[in-house]
N, C-alpha and C positions, 0 to 999 in steps of 0.2 A: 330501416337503416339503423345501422347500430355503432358502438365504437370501439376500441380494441384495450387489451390488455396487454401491454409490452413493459418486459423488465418490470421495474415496481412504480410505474407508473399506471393507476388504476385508472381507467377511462371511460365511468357508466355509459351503457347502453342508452341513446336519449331516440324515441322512434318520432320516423318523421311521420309514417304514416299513421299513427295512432291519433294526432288532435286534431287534424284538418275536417275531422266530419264529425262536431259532437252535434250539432244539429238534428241527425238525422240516427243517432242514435239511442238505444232501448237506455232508460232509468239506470239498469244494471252495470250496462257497460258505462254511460257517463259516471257512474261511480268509480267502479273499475280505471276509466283512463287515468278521471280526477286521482286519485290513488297514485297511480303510476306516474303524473307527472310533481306529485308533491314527494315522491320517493327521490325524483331525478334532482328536485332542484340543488341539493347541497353536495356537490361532488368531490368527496373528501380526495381523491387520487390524481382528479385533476392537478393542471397546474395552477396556480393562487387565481392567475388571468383567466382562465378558461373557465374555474370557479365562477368568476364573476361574470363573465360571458352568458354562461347558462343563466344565472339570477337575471342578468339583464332579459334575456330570451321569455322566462315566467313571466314577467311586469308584461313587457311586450304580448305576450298570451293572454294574460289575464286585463287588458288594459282595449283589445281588439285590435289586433292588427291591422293595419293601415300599410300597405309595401312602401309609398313613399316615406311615409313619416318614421317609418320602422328603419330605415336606411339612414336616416339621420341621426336618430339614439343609439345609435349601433355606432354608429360614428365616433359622435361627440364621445359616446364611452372609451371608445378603441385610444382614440385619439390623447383622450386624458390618462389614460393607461399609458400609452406612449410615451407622451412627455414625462411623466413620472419615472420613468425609468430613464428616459436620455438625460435627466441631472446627476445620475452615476456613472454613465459614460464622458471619458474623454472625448468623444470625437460626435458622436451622434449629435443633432441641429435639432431642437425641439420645434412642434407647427406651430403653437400659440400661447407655449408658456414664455417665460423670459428666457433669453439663451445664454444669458450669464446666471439662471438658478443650476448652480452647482453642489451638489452633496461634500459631504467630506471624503477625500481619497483612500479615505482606511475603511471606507463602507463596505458591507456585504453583499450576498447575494437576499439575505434574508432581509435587509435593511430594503432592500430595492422591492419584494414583495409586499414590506408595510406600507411602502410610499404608493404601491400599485393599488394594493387593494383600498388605503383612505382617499386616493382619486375617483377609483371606481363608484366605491359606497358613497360619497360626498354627490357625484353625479347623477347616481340613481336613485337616491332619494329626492331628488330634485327633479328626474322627468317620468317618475313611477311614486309619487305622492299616495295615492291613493291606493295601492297595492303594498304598499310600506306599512300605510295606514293599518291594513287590515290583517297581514300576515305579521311583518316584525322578521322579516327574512333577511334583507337586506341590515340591519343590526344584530341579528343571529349570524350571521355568518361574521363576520367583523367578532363578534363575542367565542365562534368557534376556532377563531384560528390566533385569536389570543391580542387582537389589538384595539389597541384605546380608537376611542369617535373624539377629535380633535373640531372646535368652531372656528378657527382663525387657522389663517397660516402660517409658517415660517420657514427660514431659509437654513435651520440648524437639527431642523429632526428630519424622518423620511417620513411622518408623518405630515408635519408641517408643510413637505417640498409636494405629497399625494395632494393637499388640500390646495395649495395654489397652483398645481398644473389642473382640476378639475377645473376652478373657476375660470383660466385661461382658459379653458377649449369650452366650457359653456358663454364664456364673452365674445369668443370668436364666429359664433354662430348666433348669434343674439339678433344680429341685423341681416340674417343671410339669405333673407326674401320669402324664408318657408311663412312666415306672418303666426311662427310658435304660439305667440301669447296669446292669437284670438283663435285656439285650437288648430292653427293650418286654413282656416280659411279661404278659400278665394281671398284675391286681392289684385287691386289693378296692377297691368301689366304692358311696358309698350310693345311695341313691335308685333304683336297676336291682331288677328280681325277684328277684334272688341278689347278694350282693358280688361272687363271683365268677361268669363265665360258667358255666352249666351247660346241654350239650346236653341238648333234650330227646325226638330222634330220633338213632338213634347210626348209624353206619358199614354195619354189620353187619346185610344185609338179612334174614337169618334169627332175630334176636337178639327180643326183646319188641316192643321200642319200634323195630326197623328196616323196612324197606319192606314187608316181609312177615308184618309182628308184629302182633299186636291193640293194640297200645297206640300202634299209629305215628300222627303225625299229621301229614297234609298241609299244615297252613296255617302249619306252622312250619320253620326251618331244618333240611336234614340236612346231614352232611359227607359227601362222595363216597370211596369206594375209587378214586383215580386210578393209573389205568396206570404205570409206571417206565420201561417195554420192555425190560423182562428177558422177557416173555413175548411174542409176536407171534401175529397170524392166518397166514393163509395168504396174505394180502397185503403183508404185512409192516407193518400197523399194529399197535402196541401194545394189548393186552387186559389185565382184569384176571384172571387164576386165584384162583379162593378157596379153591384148594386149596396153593397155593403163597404164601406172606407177602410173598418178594420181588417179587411181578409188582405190587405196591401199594403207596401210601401211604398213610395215613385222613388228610382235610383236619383242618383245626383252624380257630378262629377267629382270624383276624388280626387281634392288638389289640381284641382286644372293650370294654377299658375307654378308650379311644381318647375317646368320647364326654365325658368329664373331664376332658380336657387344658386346661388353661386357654390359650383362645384371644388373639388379638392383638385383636379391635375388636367381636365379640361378648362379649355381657356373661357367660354362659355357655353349654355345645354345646348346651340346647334350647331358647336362644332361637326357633328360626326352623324349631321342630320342628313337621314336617308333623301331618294327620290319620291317623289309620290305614289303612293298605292295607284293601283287599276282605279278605273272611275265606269260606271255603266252609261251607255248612252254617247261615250266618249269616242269615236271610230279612229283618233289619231294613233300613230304608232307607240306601241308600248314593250317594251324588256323586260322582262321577269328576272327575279334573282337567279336564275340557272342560267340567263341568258337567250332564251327566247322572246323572239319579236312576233309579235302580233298586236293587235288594236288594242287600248284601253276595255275598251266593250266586252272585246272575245277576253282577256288576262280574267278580267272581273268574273265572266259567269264561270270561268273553269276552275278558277281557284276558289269559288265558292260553291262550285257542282262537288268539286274536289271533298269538300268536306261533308257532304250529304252523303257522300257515295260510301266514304270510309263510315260514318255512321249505321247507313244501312247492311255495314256487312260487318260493325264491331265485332272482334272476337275477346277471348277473356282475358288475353295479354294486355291488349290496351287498354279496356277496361282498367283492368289492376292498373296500370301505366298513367291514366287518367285520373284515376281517385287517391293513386300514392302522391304525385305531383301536384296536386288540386290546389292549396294551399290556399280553399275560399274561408269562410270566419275562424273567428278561434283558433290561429293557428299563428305562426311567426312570419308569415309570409314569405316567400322567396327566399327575402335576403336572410331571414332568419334560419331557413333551413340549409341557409350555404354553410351559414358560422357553423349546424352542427353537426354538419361533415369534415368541419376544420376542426374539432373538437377531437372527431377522429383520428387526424392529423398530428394533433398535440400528443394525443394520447398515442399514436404507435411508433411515434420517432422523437420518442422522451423528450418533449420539447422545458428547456428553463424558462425563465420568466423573459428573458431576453428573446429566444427564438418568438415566444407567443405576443409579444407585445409587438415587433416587429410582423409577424402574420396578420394577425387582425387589425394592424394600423393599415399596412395593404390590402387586405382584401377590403375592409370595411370602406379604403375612399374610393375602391371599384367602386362597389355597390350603389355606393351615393352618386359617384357620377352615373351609374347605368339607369338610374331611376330617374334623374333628371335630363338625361339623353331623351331617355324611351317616353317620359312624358313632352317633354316637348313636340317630337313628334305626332305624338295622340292627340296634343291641343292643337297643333298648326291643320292637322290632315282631319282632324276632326270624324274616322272613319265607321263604317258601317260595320256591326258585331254578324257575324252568321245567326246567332237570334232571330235577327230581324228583317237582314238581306234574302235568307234562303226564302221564311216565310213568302215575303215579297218575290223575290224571283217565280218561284214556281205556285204562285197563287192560283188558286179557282184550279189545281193538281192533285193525283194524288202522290205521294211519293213513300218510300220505305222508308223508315225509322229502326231506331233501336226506341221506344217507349219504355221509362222505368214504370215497372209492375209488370208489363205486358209483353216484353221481347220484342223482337220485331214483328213487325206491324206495319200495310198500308195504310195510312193514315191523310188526311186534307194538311196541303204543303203548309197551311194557316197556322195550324194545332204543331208541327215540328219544334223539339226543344232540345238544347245541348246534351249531351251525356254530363248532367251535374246534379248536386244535389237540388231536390223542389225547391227550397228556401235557398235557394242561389242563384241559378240560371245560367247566371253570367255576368261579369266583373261589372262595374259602377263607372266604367269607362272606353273611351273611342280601343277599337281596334289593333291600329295600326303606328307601333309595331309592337311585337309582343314581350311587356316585361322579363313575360320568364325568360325568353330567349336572351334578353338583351343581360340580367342579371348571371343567368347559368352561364355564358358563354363569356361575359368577364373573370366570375369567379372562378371558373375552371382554368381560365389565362392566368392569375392570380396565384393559384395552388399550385400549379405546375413549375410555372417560377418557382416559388419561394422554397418548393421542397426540391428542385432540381431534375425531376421524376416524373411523367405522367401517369405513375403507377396510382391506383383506386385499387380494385379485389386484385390480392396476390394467389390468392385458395387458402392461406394458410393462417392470417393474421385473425386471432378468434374477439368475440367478444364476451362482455361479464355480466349480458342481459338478455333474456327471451323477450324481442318486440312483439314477436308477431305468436305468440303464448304455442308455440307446439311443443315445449319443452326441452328445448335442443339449444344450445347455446349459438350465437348467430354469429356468421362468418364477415368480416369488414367487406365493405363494397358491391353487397348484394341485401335484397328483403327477398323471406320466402315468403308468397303468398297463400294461406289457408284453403281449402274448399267452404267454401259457403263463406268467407268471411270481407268479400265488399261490403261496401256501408251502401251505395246507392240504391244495387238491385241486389238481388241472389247471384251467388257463383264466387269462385269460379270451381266448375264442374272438376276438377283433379289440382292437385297443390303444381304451381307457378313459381319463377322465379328469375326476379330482375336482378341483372347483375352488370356492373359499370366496371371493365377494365381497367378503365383511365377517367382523370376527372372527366375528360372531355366527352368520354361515351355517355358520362351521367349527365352531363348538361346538353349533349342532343337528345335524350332520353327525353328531359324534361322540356323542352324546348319542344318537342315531335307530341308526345302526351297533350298540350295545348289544341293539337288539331285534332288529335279521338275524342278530345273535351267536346268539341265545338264551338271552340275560344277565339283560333285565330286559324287566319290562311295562309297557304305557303309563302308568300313576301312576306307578311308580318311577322313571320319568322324567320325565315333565313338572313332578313335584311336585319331584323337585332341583334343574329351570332354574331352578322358582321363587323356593327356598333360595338357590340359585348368585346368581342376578340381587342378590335383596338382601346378600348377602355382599360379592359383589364392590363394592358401590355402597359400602356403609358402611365396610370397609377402606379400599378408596379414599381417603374423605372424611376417614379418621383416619388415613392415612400423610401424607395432604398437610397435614394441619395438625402435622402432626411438623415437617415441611420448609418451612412458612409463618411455623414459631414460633410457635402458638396456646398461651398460656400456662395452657389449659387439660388442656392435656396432661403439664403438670411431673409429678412424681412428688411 
């Protein structure tokens, strides 16, 4: 995906499928991406906000993306961005700065950019320490667009007014349950089965409660033994030895108390909490999200045959569809590759500093509410990954696969693994329901809104970067996929090409890509567009009355 050049607003090319798979990339090419995303970080054409958008996105990349914790720095950024600019406006209602910090009335528009950009920089030097550290970006760019680094606040420069709306919107979030200071931690929580998370199938498939143990149970989470590649096959993909400690990690739950974040426009994370997934073993009557009733038992094994089956007949579209969407290590996750398609946004409908602060204020408290939606969810349901279900389901079988190296292949239902990369698997978390789903299908509510349009590819909107290197300049709302240029396996056998009419086709896209993964099953998805839809509507509706002045929203 790439972003567009309209009028003289220049709008780099920033690709989403280039960083989600440096893992499993040659020396050459991680040089190469590395290259191409230190070209993207400074994007002089952008607008001042979107500038700072993408630097936040780098920190975020270079720092490892975490999808929840990424939805809250995205935030608090948006947010301080926000506010810095509603002290120029007569009428807009700041979230957490003071709503008597007013600018002077003879301000600019360029006044309003300095006070944007020293919120932004004040912020992300503060949750991108160590990426600051080591680059000098985040001061570089403040140095390129010509403004002073201010330590204190005040209420008489637009610098002064950036520095105290960043500290307002990192205050506001200080106590907001994510438990920031001890890295995101777990932390107790009421209202869950346990304060704290407790697995109840553990790692260790010879252990009680492990794959192989009497007390294991399929319809709940397990953490995977994932590969490191200290140890290799004969093909040179990464395996695990259980006889060696270093050829592994044991997953953990990513922010399991995540669900208690006090969100931006939900009332709390299980407002918009689903019904339960299928359960195996379960014979009572069960609804699917399309609406079919059958037993808990029969919903479970079809919606997990469901995805064995699409595996055994992958073709190369999904594939690409799979590994573009992926968004496992090293990458911006979800939320981050929403912002940059909103980048896009900015850039083809010459957005000012006003339109972009008012976008990324909405879309960003989606995001955070869809992450603490969808986890919530994952912690209450606690559900079983197709990793570990299919395994189980069709044990002591043989069944078809797609195997990376080897195509498809009859293979022991045991041995069955996602279409992901080796050193991935599959996400470090319960199943059910599915982030992407829940994050694509807000944002896509989100953009549609605020630009009035469900328009994504128009045919004609060009862009000012080759993502995907064929030499051809890349058209907004679509990636061309190369021959041979997957990162998992080889292919695809003839050049490909995903293309999103509307935001909404690109967030079923991404949402649908989850199950050629071997990520999630059809409830786990459909029931998050649903989440996602209404998230994104009711954010929406409460950032704009931020920015309308609804005096219902004072503090």
């Amino acid at each position: 995906m790439s972003f567009p050049l309209k009028k003289h607003g220049l709008a780099l090319a920033i690709g989403l499928a280039i960083l989600p798979m440096l893992s499993a990339c040659s020396d050459n090419d991680k040089k190469e991406t590395t290259l191409r995303a230190e070209r993207s970080v400074f994007n002089e054409g952008l607008s001042v906000v979107a500038q700072w958008n993408e630097l936040g996105l780098a920190g975020i990349r270079e720092s490892g993306a975490r999808p929840t914790v990424t939805t809250r720095q995205l935030f608090i950024l948006s947010s301080a961005m926000y506010d810095a600019w509603s002290a120029f406006d007569s009428v807009a209602i700041p979230y957490a700065a003071d709503p008597l910090l007013k600018a002077d009335p003879a301000a600019t528009e360029a006044d309003q950019a300095r006070a944007v950009s020293q919120a932004a920089y004040q912020v992300l030097i503060k949750e991108f320490p160590a990426y600051e550290a080591s680059t000098g970006h985040f001061s570089e760019n403040m140095r390129r667009l010509g403004y002073p680094i201010v330590t204190a606040g005040a209420t008489d420069t637009p610098e002064g007014i950036g520095f105290l709306a960043a500290e307002a919107a990192m205050a506001k979030r200080a106590n907001d349950g994510s438990n920031a200071a001890a890295d995101y931690a777990d932390t107790p929580v009421a209202g869950y089965a346990t304060p704290t998370y407790v697995a109840r199938n553990s790692a260790d498939p010879d252990a009680v409660n492990g794959f192989n143990g009497a007390d294991y149970d399929v319809n709940v989470w397990q953490a995977l033994r994932v590969p490191t590649g200290v140890v290799k096959d004969a093909n040179g993909y990464p395996i695990v030895d259980a006889s060696n400690p270093d050829s592994f990690k044991e997953q953990k739950f990513l922010t399991p108390h995540w669900g208690a974040v006090t969100p931006f426009a939900m009332s709390s994370g299980d407002e918009v909490r689903p019904v339960a997934p299928p359960i195996l073993g379960d014979f009572t009557d069960y609804t699917d999200a399309l609406g079919n009733t059958t037993t808990n038992d029969a919903a479970f094994r079809t919606q997990f045959e469901e995805v064995l089956t699409i595996n055994g007949t992958l073709t190369d579209k999904e594939r690409a569809a799979a590994e573009f969407w992926a968004d496992g290590p090293r990458t911006e996750a979800p939320p981050g590759h929403w912002n940059q398609l909103a980048h896009g946004v900015s850039g083809r409908d010459d957005h000012t500093v006003e339109q972009d602060v008012k976008m990324f204020f909405a879309l960003n408290g989606a995001l955070l509410d869809s992450g603490i939606a969808a986890w919530d969810a994952k912690r209450v349901y606690d559900s079983a990954r197709p990793a570990t279900a299919i395994p189980h389901l069709y044990r002591n079988q043989t069944v078809t696969a797609y195997v990376i190296g080897k195509g498809f292949q009859d293979i022991p239902a045991e041995d069955w693994r996602p279409y992901q990369s080796p050193t991935f698997v599959t996400p470090p978390f319960p199943e059910y329901v599915s982030g992407h789903s829940t994050f694509s299908s807000a944002a896509a509510e989100v953009l549609t809104s605020f630009t009035g349009s469900p328009t994504f590819y128009d045919g004609t909107t060009m862009t000012v970067q080759d993502i995907n290197g064929d030499d051809k300049p890349d058209l907004l709302g679509q990636f061309v996929v190369k021959p041979n240029s997957l990162v998992y396996d080889s292919g695809p056998s003839q050049e490909l090409v995903l293309r999103w009419p509307t935001f909404k086709d690109a967030a079923i896209e991404a949402s649908r890509s989850r199950i050629y993964g071997g990520i999630h099953i059809q409830d786990g998805d459909l029931r998050a567009r649903e989440m996602g839809e209404q998230i994104g509507t009711k954010a929406y509706e409460l950032a704009e009355r931020f920015w309308t002045g609804d005096a219902s929203v004072r503090p």
